[in-house]
C-alpha positions in Angstrom: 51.0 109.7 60.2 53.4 111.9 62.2 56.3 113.3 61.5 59.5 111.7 62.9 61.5 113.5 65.5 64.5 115.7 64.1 67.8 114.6 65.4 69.4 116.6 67.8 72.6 116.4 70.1 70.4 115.2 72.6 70.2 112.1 71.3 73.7 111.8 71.9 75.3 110.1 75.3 77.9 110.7 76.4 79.3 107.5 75.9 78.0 107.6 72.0 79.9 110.9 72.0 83.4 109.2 73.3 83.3 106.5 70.3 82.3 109.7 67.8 85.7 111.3 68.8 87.5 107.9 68.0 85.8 107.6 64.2 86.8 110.9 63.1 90.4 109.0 62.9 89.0 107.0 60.1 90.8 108.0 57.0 88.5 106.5 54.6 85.3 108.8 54.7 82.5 106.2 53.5 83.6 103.5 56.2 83.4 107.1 58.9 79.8 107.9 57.6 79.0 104.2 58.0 80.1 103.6 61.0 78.8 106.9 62.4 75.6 105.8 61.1 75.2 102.8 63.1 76.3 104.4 66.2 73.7 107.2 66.0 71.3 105.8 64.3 71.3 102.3 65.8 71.0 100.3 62.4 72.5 99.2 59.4 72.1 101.7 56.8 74.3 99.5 54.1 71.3 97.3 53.1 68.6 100.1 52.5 67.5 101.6 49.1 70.0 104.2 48.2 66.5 106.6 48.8 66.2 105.6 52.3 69.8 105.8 52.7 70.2 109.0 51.6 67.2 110.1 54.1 68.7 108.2 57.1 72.0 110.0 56.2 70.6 113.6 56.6 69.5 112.7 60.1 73.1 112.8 60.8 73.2 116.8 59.3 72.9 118.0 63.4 76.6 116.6 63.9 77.7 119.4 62.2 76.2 122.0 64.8 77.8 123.1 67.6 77.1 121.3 71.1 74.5 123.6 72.7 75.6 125.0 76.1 73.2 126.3 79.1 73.3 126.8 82.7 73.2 123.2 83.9 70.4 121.6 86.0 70.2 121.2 89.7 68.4 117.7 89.3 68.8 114.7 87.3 66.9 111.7 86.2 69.2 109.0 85.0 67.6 105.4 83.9 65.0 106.1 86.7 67.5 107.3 89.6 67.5 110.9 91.0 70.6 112.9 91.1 71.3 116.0 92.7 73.9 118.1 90.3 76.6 121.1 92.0 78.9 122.6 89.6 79.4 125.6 91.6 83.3 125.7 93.0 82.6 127.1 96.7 79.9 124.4 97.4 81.7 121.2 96.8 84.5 119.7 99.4 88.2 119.4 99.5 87.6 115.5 98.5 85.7 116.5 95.7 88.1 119.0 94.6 90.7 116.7 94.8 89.0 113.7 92.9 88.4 115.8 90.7 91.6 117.2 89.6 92.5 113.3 90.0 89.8 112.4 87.1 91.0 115.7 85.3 94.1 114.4 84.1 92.4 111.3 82.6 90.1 113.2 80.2 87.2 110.7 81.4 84.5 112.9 81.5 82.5 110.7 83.0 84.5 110.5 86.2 84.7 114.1 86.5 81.4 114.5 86.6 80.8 112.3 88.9 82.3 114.4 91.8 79.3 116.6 91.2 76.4 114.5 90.2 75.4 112.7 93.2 72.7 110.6 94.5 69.7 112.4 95.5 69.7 112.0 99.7 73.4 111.3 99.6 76.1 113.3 100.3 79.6 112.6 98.0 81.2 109.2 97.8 79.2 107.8 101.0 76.2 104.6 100.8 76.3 104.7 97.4 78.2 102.9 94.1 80.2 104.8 92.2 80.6 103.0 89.5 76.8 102.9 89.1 76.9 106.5 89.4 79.6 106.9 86.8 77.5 104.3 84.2 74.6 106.4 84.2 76.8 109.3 83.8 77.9 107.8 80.6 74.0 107.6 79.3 73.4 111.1 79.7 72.7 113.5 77.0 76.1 115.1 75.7 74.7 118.9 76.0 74.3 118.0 79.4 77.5 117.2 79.8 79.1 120.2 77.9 77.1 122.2 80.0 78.3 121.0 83.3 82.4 121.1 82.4 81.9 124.5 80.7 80.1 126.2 84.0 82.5 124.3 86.3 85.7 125.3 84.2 84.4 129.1 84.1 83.9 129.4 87.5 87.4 127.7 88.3 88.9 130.4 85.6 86.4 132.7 87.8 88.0 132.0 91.1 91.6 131.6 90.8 91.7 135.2 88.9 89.9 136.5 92.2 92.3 134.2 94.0 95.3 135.9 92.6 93.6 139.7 92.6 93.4 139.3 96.5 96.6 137.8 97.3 98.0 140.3 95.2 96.8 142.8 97.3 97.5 141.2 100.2 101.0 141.2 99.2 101.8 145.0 98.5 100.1 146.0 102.0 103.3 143.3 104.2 106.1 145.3 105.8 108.6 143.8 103.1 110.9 145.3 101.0 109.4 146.3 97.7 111.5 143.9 95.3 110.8 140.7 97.6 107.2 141.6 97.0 107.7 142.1 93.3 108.8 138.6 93.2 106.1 137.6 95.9 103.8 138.9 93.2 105.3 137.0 90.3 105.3 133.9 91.8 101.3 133.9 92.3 100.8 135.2 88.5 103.0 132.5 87.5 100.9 130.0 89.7 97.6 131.0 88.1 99.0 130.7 85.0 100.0 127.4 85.6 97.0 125.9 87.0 94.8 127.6 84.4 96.8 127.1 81.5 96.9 123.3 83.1 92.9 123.3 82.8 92.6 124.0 79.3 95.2 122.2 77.9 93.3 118.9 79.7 90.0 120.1 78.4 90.7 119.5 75.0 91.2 115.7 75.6 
């Protein structure tokens, strides 16, 4: 007989993942374990000897872990559809940039993503269905996921520090007087800040 396969937070879509966040609300901790239960586990664990309940419960022990975070993959398979995957800031477009700052400020994961997972042979948002795109999106593994946001968000971090290091020095070698560039300066830090500051608050949705 072989052994059954240990849980993990692979087993986890994304879409699993975005009802998990709405049970932690549940005040009452035996109707959370429950309903956790059913979600991950697909079953009813209510009717089972309190043996085989205890058993399925333990399969649930991985939730506890920390998401596991890599460099994300280049290609996808999705419910049988290729997808080509970009996270890295200087390759995608100013459409993409924008859609995704759009999508940022909704905290669907989902849709961010999809500004970077395309259809294999496509290029972004052209002869293809978007919302077919963001569906299967929604059945991908949540490391996957975690991955993706986490590389993106540290090369954005990445870029706008080098983004403000060169205007910086772009500033103090102008012809201008040395307390309009002070302020020049200040107002760039105070940009970066922003934007950055902007980021992480939203990725905490």
């Amino acid at each position: 007989m072989s052994k059954e396969k240990k849980l993990t937070w692979y087993d986890v879509k994304l879409s699993q993942f975005k009802e998990l966040q709405q049970l932690i609300d549940i005040k009452d901790e035996t109707d959370r374990i429950l309903t956790i239960s059913e979600l991950i586990l697909g079953k009813d664990v209510t009717s089972l000897p309190i043996k085989e309940f205890h058993e399925e419960i333990k399969k649930l022990s991985f939730l506890k872990e920390e998401i596991p975070s890599s460099v994300p993959p280049k290609k996808l398979t999705i419910n049988g559809k290729n997808y080509i995957m970009d996270c890295l800031l200087g390759n995608i477009t100013t459409a993409q940039y924008i859609d995704y700052v759009n999508h940022y400020d909704t905290g669907d994961m989902a849709k961010m993503l999809s500004v970077f997972i395309i259809p294999e042979g496509h290029k972004y948002n052209d002869g293809y269905d978007m919302l077919e795109v963001i569906k299967d999106i929604n059945d991908l593994p949540i490391p996957v996921v975690n991955s993706a946001a986490f590389f993106f968000s540290k090369h954005f971090s990445i870029f706008m520090r080098t983004f403000q290091s060169s205007s910086i020095k772009k500033i103090k070698k102008m012809k201008f007087p040395k307390e309009t560039k002070e302020k020049m300066i200040e107002v760039v830090k105070k940009l970066v800040n922003l934007v950055l500051c902007h980021s992480y608050s939203n990725s905490v949705k």
